[in-house]
Structure formats: structure tokens, C-alpha cells
Steps between C-alpha positions, in 0.01 A plus 500: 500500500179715487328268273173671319173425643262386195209580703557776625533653157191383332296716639661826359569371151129366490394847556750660270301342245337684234288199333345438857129638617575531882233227573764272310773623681324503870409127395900348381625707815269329726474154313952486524446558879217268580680224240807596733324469866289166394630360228368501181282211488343582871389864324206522373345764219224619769802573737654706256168691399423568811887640640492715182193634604288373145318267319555152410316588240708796419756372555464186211425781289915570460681191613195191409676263777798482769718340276472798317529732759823330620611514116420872467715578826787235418531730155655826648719307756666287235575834255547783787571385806737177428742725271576706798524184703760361232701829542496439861628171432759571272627811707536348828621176410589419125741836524613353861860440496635179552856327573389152500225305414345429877518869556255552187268203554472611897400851376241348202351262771456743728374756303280281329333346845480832629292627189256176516470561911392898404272402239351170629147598441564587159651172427194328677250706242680469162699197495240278473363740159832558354571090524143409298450806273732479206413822406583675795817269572626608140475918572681432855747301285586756244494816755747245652709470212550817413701636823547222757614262313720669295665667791543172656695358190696781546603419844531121453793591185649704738538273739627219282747727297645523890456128549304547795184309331464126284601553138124380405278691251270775669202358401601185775644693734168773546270207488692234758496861767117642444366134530721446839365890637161450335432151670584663866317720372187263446563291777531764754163734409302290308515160551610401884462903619405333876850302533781625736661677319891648577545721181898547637543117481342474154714758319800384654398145335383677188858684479664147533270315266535765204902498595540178469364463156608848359870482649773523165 
């Protein structure tokens, strides 16, 4: 399960970019790791000026605030660097073969907690964005669309024309399993990230709790 590391990418697509002055690149490289060390609400403009070795006053002259700043950097991750991360996905575990259903919901869990523990700090800078800003939400929705979740209906026929999933519409099915992954998910790095946790025990009761329901 490599599991792509969002961060660790930005950088290079940032400064792949054409549309960029390199004072607006040296400023969403350093803002993405300073939002990812502190948090974004402990970061403040000055912080950034000063680590990308500028201006504040410079610095408002391309990106006006922080909201825009994390805005400007949330835009490449959402159209470059989560379409790789969907291929991921759908190559190491939609294409993963399964004979029964607990063998595919042990892999998704897995896969799934493993990509969330890799990319914690990620999830701790743009959930909270990608939750409030419609805008934003609807792009990471549509890039969605157009590969994951189509490869995931895939899977989920396949499985049902070998009755090893519930008969229910796909629509059900995709939403009952991202909103049992995605409130781990929450729980474990964003909400209660200082509990004891045992990530073994939880995706052994995420396997049973997604079994139970999804058995035909």
C-alpha cells in the first residue's frame, strides 16, 4: 500500500507552474508547510512573509489574505495532485481482487486508514476549507466524479453480479462506506487526534461494522 503523499507533492507541481512569479510560489510552498506544522489558524501572515523571505506587504499584493492564500494552494492539489491520488486509489484497491466481501472491506479499510495516517497533515489543513467553501467543495467533488467514483461503481456491480455485496443501488452503498471511513477519518486526526488510539482494533471494527450492513 504505498499510498501518495499529498504533501510531499505540492511543492513540485507549485513550481511546475507557469502562471506563478516565484515570490508566489516560495510563499504557497512555505504557507502548506507552516499551515501543516501549526495549524492553520495558529499561522499567521507575518510568519509566512517572513519564512518566504518577503513582504507582508508584497506579499497582499498577489494573494490579499490567508484565506486566499490557502485557496490559491488548495487549487492545484484538488486538479493535479488528487487525480493521481484517485489512480492510486483505484489501482491498488478498486482493481484488488476479491473472493468475499470481508476480504474487500479489510483491504478498503486498510487502505483507506493507511492513506489518512500518511497524509494526516493534509487532512488537518484542508478539511476544515473544503467543509465551509462551497466552491472549493464543488471542484474536489467533480474531479471526484469523474474517475473515483466511477471506478468504484464499477467495482461495487462487480461485486454484486457475484453476490458478494447487498443488492442496494450504488448511490447507498458508496455513501453508507465513505461516511463510515470518513468519520474515522474525522475522529481520529481532527477531532479527538490526542485519544489512544489502536488503529488495528479500529479497522477490525470498521471491517465488521461495514460487513454487517453490506452482507447480501
Amino acid at each position: 500500500m504505498p499510498n501518495k503523499k499529498i504533501l510531499d507533492e505540492f511543492p513540485e507541481v507549485i513550481q511546475a507552474n507557469p502562471d506563478l512569479t516565484q515570490k508566489q510560489k516560495d510563499v504557497l510552498i512555505t504557507s502548506i508547510r507552516l499551515f501543516a506544522e501549526q495549524g492553520y489558524a495558529n499561522t499567521s501572515t507575518r510568519q509566512i512573509a517572513a519564512a518566504a523571505h518577503q513582504s507582508e506587504g508584497t506579499m497582499f499584493k498577489h494573494f490579499k489574505s490567508k484565506a486566499n492564500i490557502l485557496r490559491a494552494a488548495l487549487e492545484p492539489i484538488i486538479h493535479e495532485i488528487i487525480p493521481d491520488v484517485e489512480a492510486e486509489f483505484k489501482r491498488e484497491t478498486l482493481n484488488h481482487p476479491a473472493a468475499n466481501l470481508h476480504d474487500f472491506l479489510d483491504f478498503f479499510v486498510r487502505n483507506r486508514m493507511a492513506f489518512a495516517a500518511n497524509n494526516q497533515d493534509a487532512i488537518k489543513v484542508f478539511f476544515s476549507e473544503l467543509l465551509y467553501n462551497e466552491t472549493l467543495r464543488t471542484q474536489f467533488i467533480e474531479t471526484a466524479r469523474n474517475e473515483l467514483i466511477a471506478a468504484f461503481k464499477d467495482t461495487i456491480l462487480t461485486l454484486q453480479k457475484n453476490h458478494i455485496i447487498i443488492d442496494w443501488p450504488f448511490n447507498e452503498i458508496f455513501r453508507y462506506m465513505i461516511a463510515v471511513v470518513v468519520g474515522y477519518v474525522l475522529d481520529r486526526y481532527v477531532l479527538f487526534p490526542d485519544r489512544d488510539w489502536d488503529d488495528d482494533v479500529e479497522a477490525t471494527y470498521l471491517v465488521a461494522e461495514l460487513e454487517k450492513v453490506l452482507q447480501p
